[in-house]
C-alpha positions as CSV (number, residue, x, y, z in Angstrom):
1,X,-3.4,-10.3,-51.8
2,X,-2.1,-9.9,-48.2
3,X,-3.2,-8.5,-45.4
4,X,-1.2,-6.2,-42.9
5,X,-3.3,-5.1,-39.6
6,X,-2.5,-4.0,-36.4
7,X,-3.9,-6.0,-33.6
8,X,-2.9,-2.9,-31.4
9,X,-4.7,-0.4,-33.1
10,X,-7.9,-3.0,-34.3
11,X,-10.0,-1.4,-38.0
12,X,-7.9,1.7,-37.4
13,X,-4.9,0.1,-39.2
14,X,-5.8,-2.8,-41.4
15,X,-5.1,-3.0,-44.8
16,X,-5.5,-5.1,-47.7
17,X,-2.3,-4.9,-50.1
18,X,-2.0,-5.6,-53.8
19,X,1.1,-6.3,-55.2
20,X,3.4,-2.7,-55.5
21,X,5.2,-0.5,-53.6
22,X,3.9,0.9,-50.1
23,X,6.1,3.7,-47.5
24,X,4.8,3.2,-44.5
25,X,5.2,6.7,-41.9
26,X,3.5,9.1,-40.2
27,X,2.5,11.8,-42.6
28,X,1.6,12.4,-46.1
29,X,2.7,11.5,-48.8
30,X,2.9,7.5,-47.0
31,X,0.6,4.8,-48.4
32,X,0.0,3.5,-45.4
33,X,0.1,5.9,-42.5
34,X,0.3,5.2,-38.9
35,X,-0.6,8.2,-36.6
36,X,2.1,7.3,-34.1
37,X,5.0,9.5,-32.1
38,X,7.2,6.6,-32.6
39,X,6.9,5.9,-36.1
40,X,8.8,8.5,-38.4
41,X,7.7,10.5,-40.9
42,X,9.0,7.8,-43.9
43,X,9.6,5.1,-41.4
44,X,9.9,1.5,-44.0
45,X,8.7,0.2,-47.1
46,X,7.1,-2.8,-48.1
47,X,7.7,-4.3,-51.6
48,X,5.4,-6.5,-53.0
49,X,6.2,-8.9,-56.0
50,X,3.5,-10.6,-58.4
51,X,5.1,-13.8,-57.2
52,X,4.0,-13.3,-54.1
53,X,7.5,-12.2,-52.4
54,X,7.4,-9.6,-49.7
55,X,10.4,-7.3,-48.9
56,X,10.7,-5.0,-45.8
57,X,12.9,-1.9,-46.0
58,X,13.7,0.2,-42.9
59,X,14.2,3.8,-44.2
60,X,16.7,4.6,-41.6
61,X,14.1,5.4,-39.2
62,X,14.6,7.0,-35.3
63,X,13.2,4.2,-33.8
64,X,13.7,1.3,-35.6
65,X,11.6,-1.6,-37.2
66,X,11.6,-4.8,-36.1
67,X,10.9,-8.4,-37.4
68,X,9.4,-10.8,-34.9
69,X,11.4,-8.7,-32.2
70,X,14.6,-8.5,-34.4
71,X,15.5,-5.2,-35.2
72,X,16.4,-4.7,-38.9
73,X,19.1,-2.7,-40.7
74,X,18.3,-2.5,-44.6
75,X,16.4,-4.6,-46.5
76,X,15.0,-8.5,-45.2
77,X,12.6,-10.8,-46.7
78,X,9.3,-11.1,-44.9
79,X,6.2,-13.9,-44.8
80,X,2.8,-14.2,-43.4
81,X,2.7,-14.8,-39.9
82,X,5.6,-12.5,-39.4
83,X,5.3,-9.6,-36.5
84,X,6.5,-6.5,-37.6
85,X,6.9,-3.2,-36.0
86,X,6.9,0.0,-36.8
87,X,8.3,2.1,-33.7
88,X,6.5,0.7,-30.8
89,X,3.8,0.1,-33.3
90,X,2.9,-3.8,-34.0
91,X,1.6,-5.4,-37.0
92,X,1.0,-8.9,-38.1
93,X,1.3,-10.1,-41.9
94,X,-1.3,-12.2,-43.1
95,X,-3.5,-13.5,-46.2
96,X,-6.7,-11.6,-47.0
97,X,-8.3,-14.9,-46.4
98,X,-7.5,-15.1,-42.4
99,X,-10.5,-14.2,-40.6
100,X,-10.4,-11.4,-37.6
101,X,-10.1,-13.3,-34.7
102,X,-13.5,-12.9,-32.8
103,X,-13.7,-11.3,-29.4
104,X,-12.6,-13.3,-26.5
105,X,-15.4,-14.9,-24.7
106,X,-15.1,-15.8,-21.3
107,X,-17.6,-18.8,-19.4
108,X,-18.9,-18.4,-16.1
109,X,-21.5,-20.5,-14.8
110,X,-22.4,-22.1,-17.9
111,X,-23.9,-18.1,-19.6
112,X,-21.0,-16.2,-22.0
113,X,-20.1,-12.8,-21.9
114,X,-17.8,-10.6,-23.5
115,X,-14.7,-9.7,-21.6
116,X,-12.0,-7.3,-22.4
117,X,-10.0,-8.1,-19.4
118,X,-7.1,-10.2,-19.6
119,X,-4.7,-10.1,-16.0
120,X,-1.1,-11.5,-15.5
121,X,0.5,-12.1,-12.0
122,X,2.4,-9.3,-11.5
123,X,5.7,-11.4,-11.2
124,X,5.0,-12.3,-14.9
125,X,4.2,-9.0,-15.6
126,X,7.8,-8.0,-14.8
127,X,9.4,-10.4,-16.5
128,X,12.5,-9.2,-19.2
129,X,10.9,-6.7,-22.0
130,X,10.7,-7.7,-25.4
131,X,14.0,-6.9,-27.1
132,X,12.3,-3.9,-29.7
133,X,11.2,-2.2,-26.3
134,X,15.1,-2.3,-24.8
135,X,15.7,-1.3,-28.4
136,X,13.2,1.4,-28.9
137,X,15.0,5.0,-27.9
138,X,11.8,6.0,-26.2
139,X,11.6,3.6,-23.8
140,X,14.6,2.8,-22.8
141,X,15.0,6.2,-22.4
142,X,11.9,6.7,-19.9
143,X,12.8,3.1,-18.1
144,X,16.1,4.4,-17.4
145,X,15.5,8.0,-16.7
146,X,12.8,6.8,-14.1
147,X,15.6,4.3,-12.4
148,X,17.7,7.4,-12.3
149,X,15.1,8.7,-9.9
150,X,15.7,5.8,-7.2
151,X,19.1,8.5,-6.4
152,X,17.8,11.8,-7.1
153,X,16.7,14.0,-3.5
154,X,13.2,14.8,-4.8
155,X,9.9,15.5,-3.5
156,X,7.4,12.7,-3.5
157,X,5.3,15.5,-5.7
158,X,7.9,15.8,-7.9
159,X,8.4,12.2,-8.5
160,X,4.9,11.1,-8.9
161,X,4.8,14.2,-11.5
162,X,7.6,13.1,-13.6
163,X,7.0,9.5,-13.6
164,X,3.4,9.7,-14.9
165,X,4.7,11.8,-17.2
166,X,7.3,9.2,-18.6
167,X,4.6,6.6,-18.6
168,X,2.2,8.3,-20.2
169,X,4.1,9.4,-23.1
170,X,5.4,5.8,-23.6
171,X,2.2,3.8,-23.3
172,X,-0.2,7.1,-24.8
173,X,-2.6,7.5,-21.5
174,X,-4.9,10.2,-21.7
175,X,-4.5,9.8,-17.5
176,X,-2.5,8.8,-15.0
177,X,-2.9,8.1,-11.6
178,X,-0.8,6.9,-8.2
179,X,-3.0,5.8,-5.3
180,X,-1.5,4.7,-2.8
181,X,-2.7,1.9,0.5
182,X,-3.2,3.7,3.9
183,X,-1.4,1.6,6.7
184,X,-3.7,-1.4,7.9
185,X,-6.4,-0.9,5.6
186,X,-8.0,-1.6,2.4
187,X,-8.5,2.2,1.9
188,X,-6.7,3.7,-1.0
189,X,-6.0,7.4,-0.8
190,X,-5.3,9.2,-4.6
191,X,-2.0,11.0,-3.8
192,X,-1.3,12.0,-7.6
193,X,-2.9,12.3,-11.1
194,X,-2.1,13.9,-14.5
195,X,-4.2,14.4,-17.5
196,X,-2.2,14.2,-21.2
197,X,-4.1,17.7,-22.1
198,X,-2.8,19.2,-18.8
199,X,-6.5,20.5,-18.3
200,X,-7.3,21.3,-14.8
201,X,-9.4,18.9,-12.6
202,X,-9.9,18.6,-9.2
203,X,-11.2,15.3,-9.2
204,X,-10.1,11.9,-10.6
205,X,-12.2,9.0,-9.9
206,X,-11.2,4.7,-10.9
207,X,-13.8,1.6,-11.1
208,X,-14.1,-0.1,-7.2
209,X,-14.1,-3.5,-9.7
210,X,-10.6,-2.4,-11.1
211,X,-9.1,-1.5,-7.4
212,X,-10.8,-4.9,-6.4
213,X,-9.3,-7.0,-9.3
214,X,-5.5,-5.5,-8.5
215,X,-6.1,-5.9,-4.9
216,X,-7.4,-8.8,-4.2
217,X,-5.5,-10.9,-6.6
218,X,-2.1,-8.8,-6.9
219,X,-2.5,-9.0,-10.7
220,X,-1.4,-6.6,-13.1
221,X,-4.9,-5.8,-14.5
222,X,-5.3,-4.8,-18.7
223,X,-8.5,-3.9,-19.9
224,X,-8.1,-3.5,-24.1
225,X,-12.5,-2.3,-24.4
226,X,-14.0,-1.4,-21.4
227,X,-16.8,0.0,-22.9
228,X,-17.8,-3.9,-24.8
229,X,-16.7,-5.4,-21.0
230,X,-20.9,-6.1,-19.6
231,X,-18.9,-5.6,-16.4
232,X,-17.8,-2.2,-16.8
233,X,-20.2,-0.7,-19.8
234,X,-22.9,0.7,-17.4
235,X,-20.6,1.6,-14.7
236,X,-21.4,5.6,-14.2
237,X,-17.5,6.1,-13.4
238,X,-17.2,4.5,-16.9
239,X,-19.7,5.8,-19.0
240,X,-19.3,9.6,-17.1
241,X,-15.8,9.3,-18.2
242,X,-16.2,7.6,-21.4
243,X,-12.8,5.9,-20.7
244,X,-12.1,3.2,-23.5
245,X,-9.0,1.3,-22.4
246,X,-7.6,0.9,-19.1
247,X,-4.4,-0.4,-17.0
248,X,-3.9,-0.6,-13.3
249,X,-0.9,-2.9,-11.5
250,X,0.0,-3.5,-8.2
251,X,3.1,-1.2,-6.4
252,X,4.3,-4.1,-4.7
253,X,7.3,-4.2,-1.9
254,X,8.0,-7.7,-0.6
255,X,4.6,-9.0,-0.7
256,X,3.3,-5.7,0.3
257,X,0.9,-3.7,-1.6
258,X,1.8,-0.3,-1.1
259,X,-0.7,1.2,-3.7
260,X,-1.7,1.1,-7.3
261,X,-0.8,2.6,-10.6
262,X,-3.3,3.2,-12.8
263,X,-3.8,4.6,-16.4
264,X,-6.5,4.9,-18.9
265,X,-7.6,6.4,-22.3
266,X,-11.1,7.7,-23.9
267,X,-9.7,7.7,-27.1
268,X,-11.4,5.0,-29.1
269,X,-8.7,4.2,-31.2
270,X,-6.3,3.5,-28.9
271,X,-6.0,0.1,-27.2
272,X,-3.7,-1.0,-24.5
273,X,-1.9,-4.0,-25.0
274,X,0.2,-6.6,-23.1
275,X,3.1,-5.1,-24.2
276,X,1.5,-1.8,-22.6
277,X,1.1,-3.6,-19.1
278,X,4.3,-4.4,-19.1
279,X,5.9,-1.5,-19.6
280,X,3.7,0.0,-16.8
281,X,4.8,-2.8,-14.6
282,X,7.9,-1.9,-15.0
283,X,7.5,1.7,-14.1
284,X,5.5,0.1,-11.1
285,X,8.2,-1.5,-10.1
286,X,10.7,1.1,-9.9
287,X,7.7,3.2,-8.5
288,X,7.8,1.3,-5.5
289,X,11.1,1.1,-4.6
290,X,11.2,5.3,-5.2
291,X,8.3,5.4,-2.6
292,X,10.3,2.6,-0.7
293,X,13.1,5.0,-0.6
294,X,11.4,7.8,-0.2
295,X,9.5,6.3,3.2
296,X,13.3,5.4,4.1
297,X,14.6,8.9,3.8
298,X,12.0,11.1,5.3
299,X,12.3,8.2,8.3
300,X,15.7,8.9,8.1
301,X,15.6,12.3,8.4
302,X,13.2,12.1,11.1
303,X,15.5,10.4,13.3
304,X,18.6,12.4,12.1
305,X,16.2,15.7,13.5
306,X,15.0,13.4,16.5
307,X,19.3,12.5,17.4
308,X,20.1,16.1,17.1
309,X,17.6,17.0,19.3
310,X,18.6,14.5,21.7
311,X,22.4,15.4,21.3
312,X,21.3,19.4,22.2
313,X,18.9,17.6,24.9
314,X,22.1,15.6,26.4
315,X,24.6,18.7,26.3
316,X,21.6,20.6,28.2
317,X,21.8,17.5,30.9
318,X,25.5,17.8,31.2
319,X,25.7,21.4,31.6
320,X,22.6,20.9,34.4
321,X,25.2,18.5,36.6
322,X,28.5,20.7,38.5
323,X,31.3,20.9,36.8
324,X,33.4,21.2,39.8
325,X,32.9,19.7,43.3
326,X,32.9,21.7,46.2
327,X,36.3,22.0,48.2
328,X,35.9,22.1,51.6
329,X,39.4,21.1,54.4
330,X,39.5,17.7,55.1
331,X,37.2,16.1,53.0
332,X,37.1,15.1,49.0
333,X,34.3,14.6,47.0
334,X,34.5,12.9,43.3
335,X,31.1,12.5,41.3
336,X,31.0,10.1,37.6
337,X,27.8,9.7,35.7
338,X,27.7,7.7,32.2
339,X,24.3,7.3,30.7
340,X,23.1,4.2,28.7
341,X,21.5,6.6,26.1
342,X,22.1,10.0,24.9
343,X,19.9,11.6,28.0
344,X,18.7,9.9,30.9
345,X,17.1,9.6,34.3
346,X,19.6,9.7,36.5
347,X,20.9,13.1,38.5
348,X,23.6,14.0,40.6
349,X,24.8,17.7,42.3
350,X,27.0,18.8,44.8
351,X,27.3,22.3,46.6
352,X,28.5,24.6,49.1
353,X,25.6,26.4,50.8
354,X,26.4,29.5,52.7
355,X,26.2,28.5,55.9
356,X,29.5,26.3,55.0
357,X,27.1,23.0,55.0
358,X,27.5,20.9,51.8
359,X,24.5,19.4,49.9
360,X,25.1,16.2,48.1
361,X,22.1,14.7,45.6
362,X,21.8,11.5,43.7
363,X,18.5,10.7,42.2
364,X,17.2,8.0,40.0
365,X,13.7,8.7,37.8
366,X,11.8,6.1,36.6
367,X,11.5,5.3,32.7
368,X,14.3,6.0,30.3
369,X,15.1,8.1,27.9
370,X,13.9,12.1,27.4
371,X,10.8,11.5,29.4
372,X,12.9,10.6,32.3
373,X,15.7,13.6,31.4
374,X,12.5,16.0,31.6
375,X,11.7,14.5,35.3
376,X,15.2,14.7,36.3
377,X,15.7,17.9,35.5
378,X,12.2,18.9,36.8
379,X,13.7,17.6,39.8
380,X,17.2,19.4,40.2
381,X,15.9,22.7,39.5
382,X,13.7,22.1,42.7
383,X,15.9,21.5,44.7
384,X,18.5,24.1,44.0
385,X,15.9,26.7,44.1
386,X,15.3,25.4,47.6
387,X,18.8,25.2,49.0
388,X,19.2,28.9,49.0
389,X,17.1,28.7,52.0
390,X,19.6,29.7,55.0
391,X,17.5,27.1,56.9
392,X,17.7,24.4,54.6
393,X,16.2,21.1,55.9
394,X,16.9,17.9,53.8
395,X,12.9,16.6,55.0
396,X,11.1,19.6,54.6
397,X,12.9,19.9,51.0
398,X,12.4,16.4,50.1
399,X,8.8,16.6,51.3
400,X,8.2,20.1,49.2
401,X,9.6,18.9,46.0
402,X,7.5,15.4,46.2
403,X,4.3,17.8,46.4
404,X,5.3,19.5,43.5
405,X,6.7,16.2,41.5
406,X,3.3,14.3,42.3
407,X,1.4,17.5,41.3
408,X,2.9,18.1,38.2
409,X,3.8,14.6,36.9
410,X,2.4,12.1,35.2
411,X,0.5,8.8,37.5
412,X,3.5,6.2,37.6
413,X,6.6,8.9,37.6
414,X,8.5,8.9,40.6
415,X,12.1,8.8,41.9
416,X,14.7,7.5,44.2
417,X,16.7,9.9,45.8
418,X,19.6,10.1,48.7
419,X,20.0,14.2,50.1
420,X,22.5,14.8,52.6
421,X,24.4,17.6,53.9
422,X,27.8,17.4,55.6
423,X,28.3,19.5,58.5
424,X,32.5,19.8,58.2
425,X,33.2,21.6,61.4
426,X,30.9,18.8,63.6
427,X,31.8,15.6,60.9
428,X,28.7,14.9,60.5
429,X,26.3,13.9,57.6
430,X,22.5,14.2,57.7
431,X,20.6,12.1,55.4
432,X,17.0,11.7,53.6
433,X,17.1,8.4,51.7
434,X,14.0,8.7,49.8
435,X,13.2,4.7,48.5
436,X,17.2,4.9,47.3
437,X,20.0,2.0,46.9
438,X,21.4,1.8,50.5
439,X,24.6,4.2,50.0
440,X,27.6,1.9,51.3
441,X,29.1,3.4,54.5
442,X,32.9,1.8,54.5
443,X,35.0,2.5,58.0
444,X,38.7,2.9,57.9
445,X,38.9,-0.3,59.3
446,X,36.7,-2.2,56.2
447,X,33.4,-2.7,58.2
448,X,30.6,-1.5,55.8
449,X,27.4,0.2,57.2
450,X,24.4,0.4,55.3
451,X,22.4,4.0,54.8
452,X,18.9,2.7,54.5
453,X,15.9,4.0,53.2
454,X,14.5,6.1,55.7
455,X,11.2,6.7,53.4
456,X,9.5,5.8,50.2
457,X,10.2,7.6,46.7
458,X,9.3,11.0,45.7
459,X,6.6,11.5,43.3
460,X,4.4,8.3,44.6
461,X,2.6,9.8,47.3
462,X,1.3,13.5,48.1
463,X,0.9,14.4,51.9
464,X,3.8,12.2,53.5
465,X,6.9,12.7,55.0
466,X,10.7,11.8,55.2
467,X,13.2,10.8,58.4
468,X,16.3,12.6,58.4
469,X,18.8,11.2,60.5
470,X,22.9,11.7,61.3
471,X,25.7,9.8,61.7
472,X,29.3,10.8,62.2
473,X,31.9,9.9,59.8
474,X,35.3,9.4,61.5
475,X,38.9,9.9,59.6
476,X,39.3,7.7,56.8
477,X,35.5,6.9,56.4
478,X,34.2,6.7,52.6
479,X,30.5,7.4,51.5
480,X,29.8,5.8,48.2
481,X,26.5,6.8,46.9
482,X,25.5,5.0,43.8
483,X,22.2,4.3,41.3
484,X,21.4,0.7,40.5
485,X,22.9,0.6,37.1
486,X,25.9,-0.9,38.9
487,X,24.7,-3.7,40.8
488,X,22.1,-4.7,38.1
489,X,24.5,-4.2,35.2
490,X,23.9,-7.2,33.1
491,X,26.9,-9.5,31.3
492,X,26.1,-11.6,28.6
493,X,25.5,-14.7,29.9
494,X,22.5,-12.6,31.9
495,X,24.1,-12.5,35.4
496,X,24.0,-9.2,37.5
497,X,27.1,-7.2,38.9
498,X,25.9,-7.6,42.3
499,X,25.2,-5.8,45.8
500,X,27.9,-9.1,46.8
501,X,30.2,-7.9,44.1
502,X,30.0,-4.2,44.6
503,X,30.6,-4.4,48.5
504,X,33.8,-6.4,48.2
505,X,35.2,-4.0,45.7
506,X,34.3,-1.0,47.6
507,X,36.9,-2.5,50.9
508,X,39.3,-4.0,49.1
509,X,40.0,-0.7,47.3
510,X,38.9,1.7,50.3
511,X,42.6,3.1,50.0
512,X,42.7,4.7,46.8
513,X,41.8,8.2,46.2
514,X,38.5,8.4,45.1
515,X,38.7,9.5,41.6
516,X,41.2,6.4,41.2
517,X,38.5,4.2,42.8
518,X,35.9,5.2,41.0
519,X,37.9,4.8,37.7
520,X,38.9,1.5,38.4
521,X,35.1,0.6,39.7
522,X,33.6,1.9,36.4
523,X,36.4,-0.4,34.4
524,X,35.4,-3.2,36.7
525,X,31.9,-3.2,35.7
526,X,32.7,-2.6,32.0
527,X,35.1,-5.5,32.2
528,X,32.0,-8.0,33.4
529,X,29.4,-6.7,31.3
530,X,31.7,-7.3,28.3
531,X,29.5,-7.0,24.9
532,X,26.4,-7.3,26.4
533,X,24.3,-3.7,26.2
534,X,24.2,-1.6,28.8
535,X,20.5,-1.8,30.0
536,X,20.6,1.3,32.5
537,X,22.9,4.5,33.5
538,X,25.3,4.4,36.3
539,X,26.1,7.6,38.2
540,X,27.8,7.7,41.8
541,X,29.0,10.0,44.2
542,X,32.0,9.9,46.7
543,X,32.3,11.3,49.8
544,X,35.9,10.8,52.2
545,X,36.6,12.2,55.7
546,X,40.8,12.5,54.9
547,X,42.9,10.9,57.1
């Protein structure tokens, strides 16, 4: 007499076989009948001789039968101590005379206790299937239509949805459940469950001593009984629940524990198995790289909305500077400005006010980046709104729009700023150089004069006031007015352009027009920064008495 049982399914399928004929399948009219979605409705038979000789037939079944993970095509010879399965179904063949293994027992401090738990590192746990799972239809259906998701644009809803839906047809969880590991804390937050019945249910609650055995060892977790566990049989989550057999692994990203996938079953014939764990593993595993992928893209889609807003930001910057320079007999003007990001904190304008005076502005703001683009355009519109004033005054205007900067600004914001207005008719130029890079005063005969501060930067301060003061440019003269992102460009080897540097540039091409000079001074500082970053933006402004 021999004995065929299913270590899988425990009392539920275990049988003791004479010699004859048995069909093995899901329904009536099969001998032996194994109430399984994989196993098909006349799935194999088993011969028995008087001599003692067993023979397995597969009756071309839909998902195969295998023989110690070999799957089978007709009709093979079997003995005892061979693993059969039917499906995804296992089975072991043995003599009537084995005994049923007893239940593990597990020893801690010298008192036994029952234990249902058995754990595997989860690197273990991920380790190659068996070859009758690749070659069951089912799951290699489910494992590849969940890798399938790593490309599809979902929904995190919609993927947690279909995957516990996969897993729990495959592995027969009455529930299913992602939770996932807030950001710098031990906290788990339940983003996801499903129930096999699709009953409704607002609430889904797990065993703190599962979360604690997953977490704290990053083990893939299998626990066949719970119910004969003494650890888990009077937990109220447990009992309430009346949850028989449980599984919960680690979603793991490079060492990381992002969450934990969990399932379980109150069905007390059903019994999870190692072969059960790894196939949730598995699903764990492309889990979280989907959620991986899924962080990736919405943070990718976050910055594609954030560059797009700072590409409409930087054509609102651009159109904000003069497109053309004023024109006024005698004179030429030429502005540049190239920014280090896609907006920044520099600011430039140029205008003729009625009175036939022209208004030059350059203007640095602290910070980079759209903080200092607000600030700088905070600052422009100021000042235009004030140069309509047929009394314009560069003091009294730089003094007005510090009150309002310092009122309205953050503690810390402030600016550098040079405001000037040319007088054509007299040749001269009066000047507020508010905490600004000394503009560089070069005479038609190469002597340089420097156009120093003449009071500290706007925004630091409220109640103080600005110098203005005038000097007389003669024919020939050049004004170069200029933020620091050209002296303190940086090369790679960490040196700076230089005040030294700029100077000498500035006479020895004081003879070219001034859009050729400041195209060749631009390619002069490119040329020494060479593929080192540009660290800040560079904006200037020319001003030329003609000769």
């Amino acid at each position: 007499m021999y004995r065929l049982s299913s270590p899988q399914y425990g009392n539920r399928h275990d049988w003791q076989l004479e010699p004859g004929t048995y069909v093995i399948g899901r329904v009536p009219p099969a001998d032996l009948m194994v109430n399984d979605a994989t196993v098909s409705r006349r799935h194999a038979q088993l011969d028995i001789a008087a001599n003692g000789k067993i023979r397995l037939t597969d009756l071309a079944s839909l998902n195969g039968t295998l023989v110690n993970d070999r799957k089978i095509t007709g009709s093979v010879d079997v003995k005892v101590g061979d693993a059969i399965t039917f499906g995804t179904v296992g089975f072991l063949i043995s003599s009537s005379e084995t005994a049923i293994p007893k239940p593990e027992v597990a020893v801690t401090d010298g008192v036994e206790s029952h234990t249902s738990m058995s754990s595997l590192p989860i690197d273990e746990a991920l380790q190659p299937l068996a070859l009758k799972d690749y070659t069951n239809p089912r799951i290699f259906k489910a494992i590849s239509d969940m890798a399938k998701m790593l490309i599809l644009p979902q929904s995190a809803d919609e993927m947690f949805s279909e995957s516990l839906a996969l897993l729990q047809d495959i592995v027969h969880a009455e529930r299913a459940a992602v939770f996932l590991a807030r950001e710098g804390s031990e906290t788990l937050t339940l983003v996801t469950f499903r129930l096999s019945d699709q009953k409704g249910s607002d609430s889904f609650t797990i065993s703190r001593s599962i979360v604690r055995e997953v977490l704290d060892k990053k083990m893939a977790v299998l626990f066949s009984d719970l119910i004969s566990d003494e650890r888990f049989a009077k937990q109220e989550s447990i009992v309430v629940s009346g949850i028989r057999s449980a599984m919960a692994v680690p979603l793991i990203n490079e060492q990381k524990v992002l969450g934990i996938l969990y399932t379980d079953t109150a069905d007390p014939w059903q019994r999870f198995n190692e072969e059960s764990l790894k196939i949730t593993a598995t699903f764990g595993n492309i889990l979280a790289a989907k959620i991986i992928n899924q962080g990736l893209l919405k943070e990718r889609q976050e910055k594609e909305a954030l560059e797009s807003e700072l590409r409409i930001a930087s054509q609102i910057q651009e159109e904000l500077m003069p497109k053309v320079l004023p024109v006024v007999p005698g004179y030429a003007f030429h502005a540049f400005q190239m920014q280090c990001k896609m907006v920044g904190g520099d600011l430039y304008d140029a205008a003729l006010l009625r009175d036939g005076r022209v208004l030059i502005l350059l203007a640095d703001v602290s910070g980079k980046g759209m903080g200092a683009a607000l600030l700088a355009s905070n600052i422009l519109s100021a000042f235009r709104m004030l140069r309509g004033n047929t009394d314009f005054d560069v003091a009294e205007a730089t003094t007005r729009v510090n009150a309002q900067l310092h009122a309205s600004s953050r503690s810390g914001d402030f600016a550098t700023a040079f405001l000037a207005l040319l007088d054509a008719n007299n040749h001269t130029l009066t000047y507020v150089n508010a905490g600004h890079n000394s503009p560089l005063l070069v005479r038609n005969d190469g002597t340089i004069e420097y156009i120093e501060a003449t009071g500290m930067p706007i925004g630091v301060f409220d109640g103080v006031g600005w110098e203005s003061r005038t000097i007389a440019l003669a024919a020939g003269d050049r004004l170069l007015v200029f933020t620091d992102g050209i002296p303190e460009a940086i090369n790679v080897t960490e040196d700076f352009y230089s005040d030294e540097r700029l100077e000498k540039f500035t006479v020895d091409h004081r003879a070219e027009p001034p859009d050729i000079f400041a195209t060749a001074l631009i390619a002069d500082v490119s040329n020494f920064v060479g593929d080192a970053p540009r660290s800040d933006d560079i904006t200037l402004i020319l001003l030329q008495r003609e000769l």
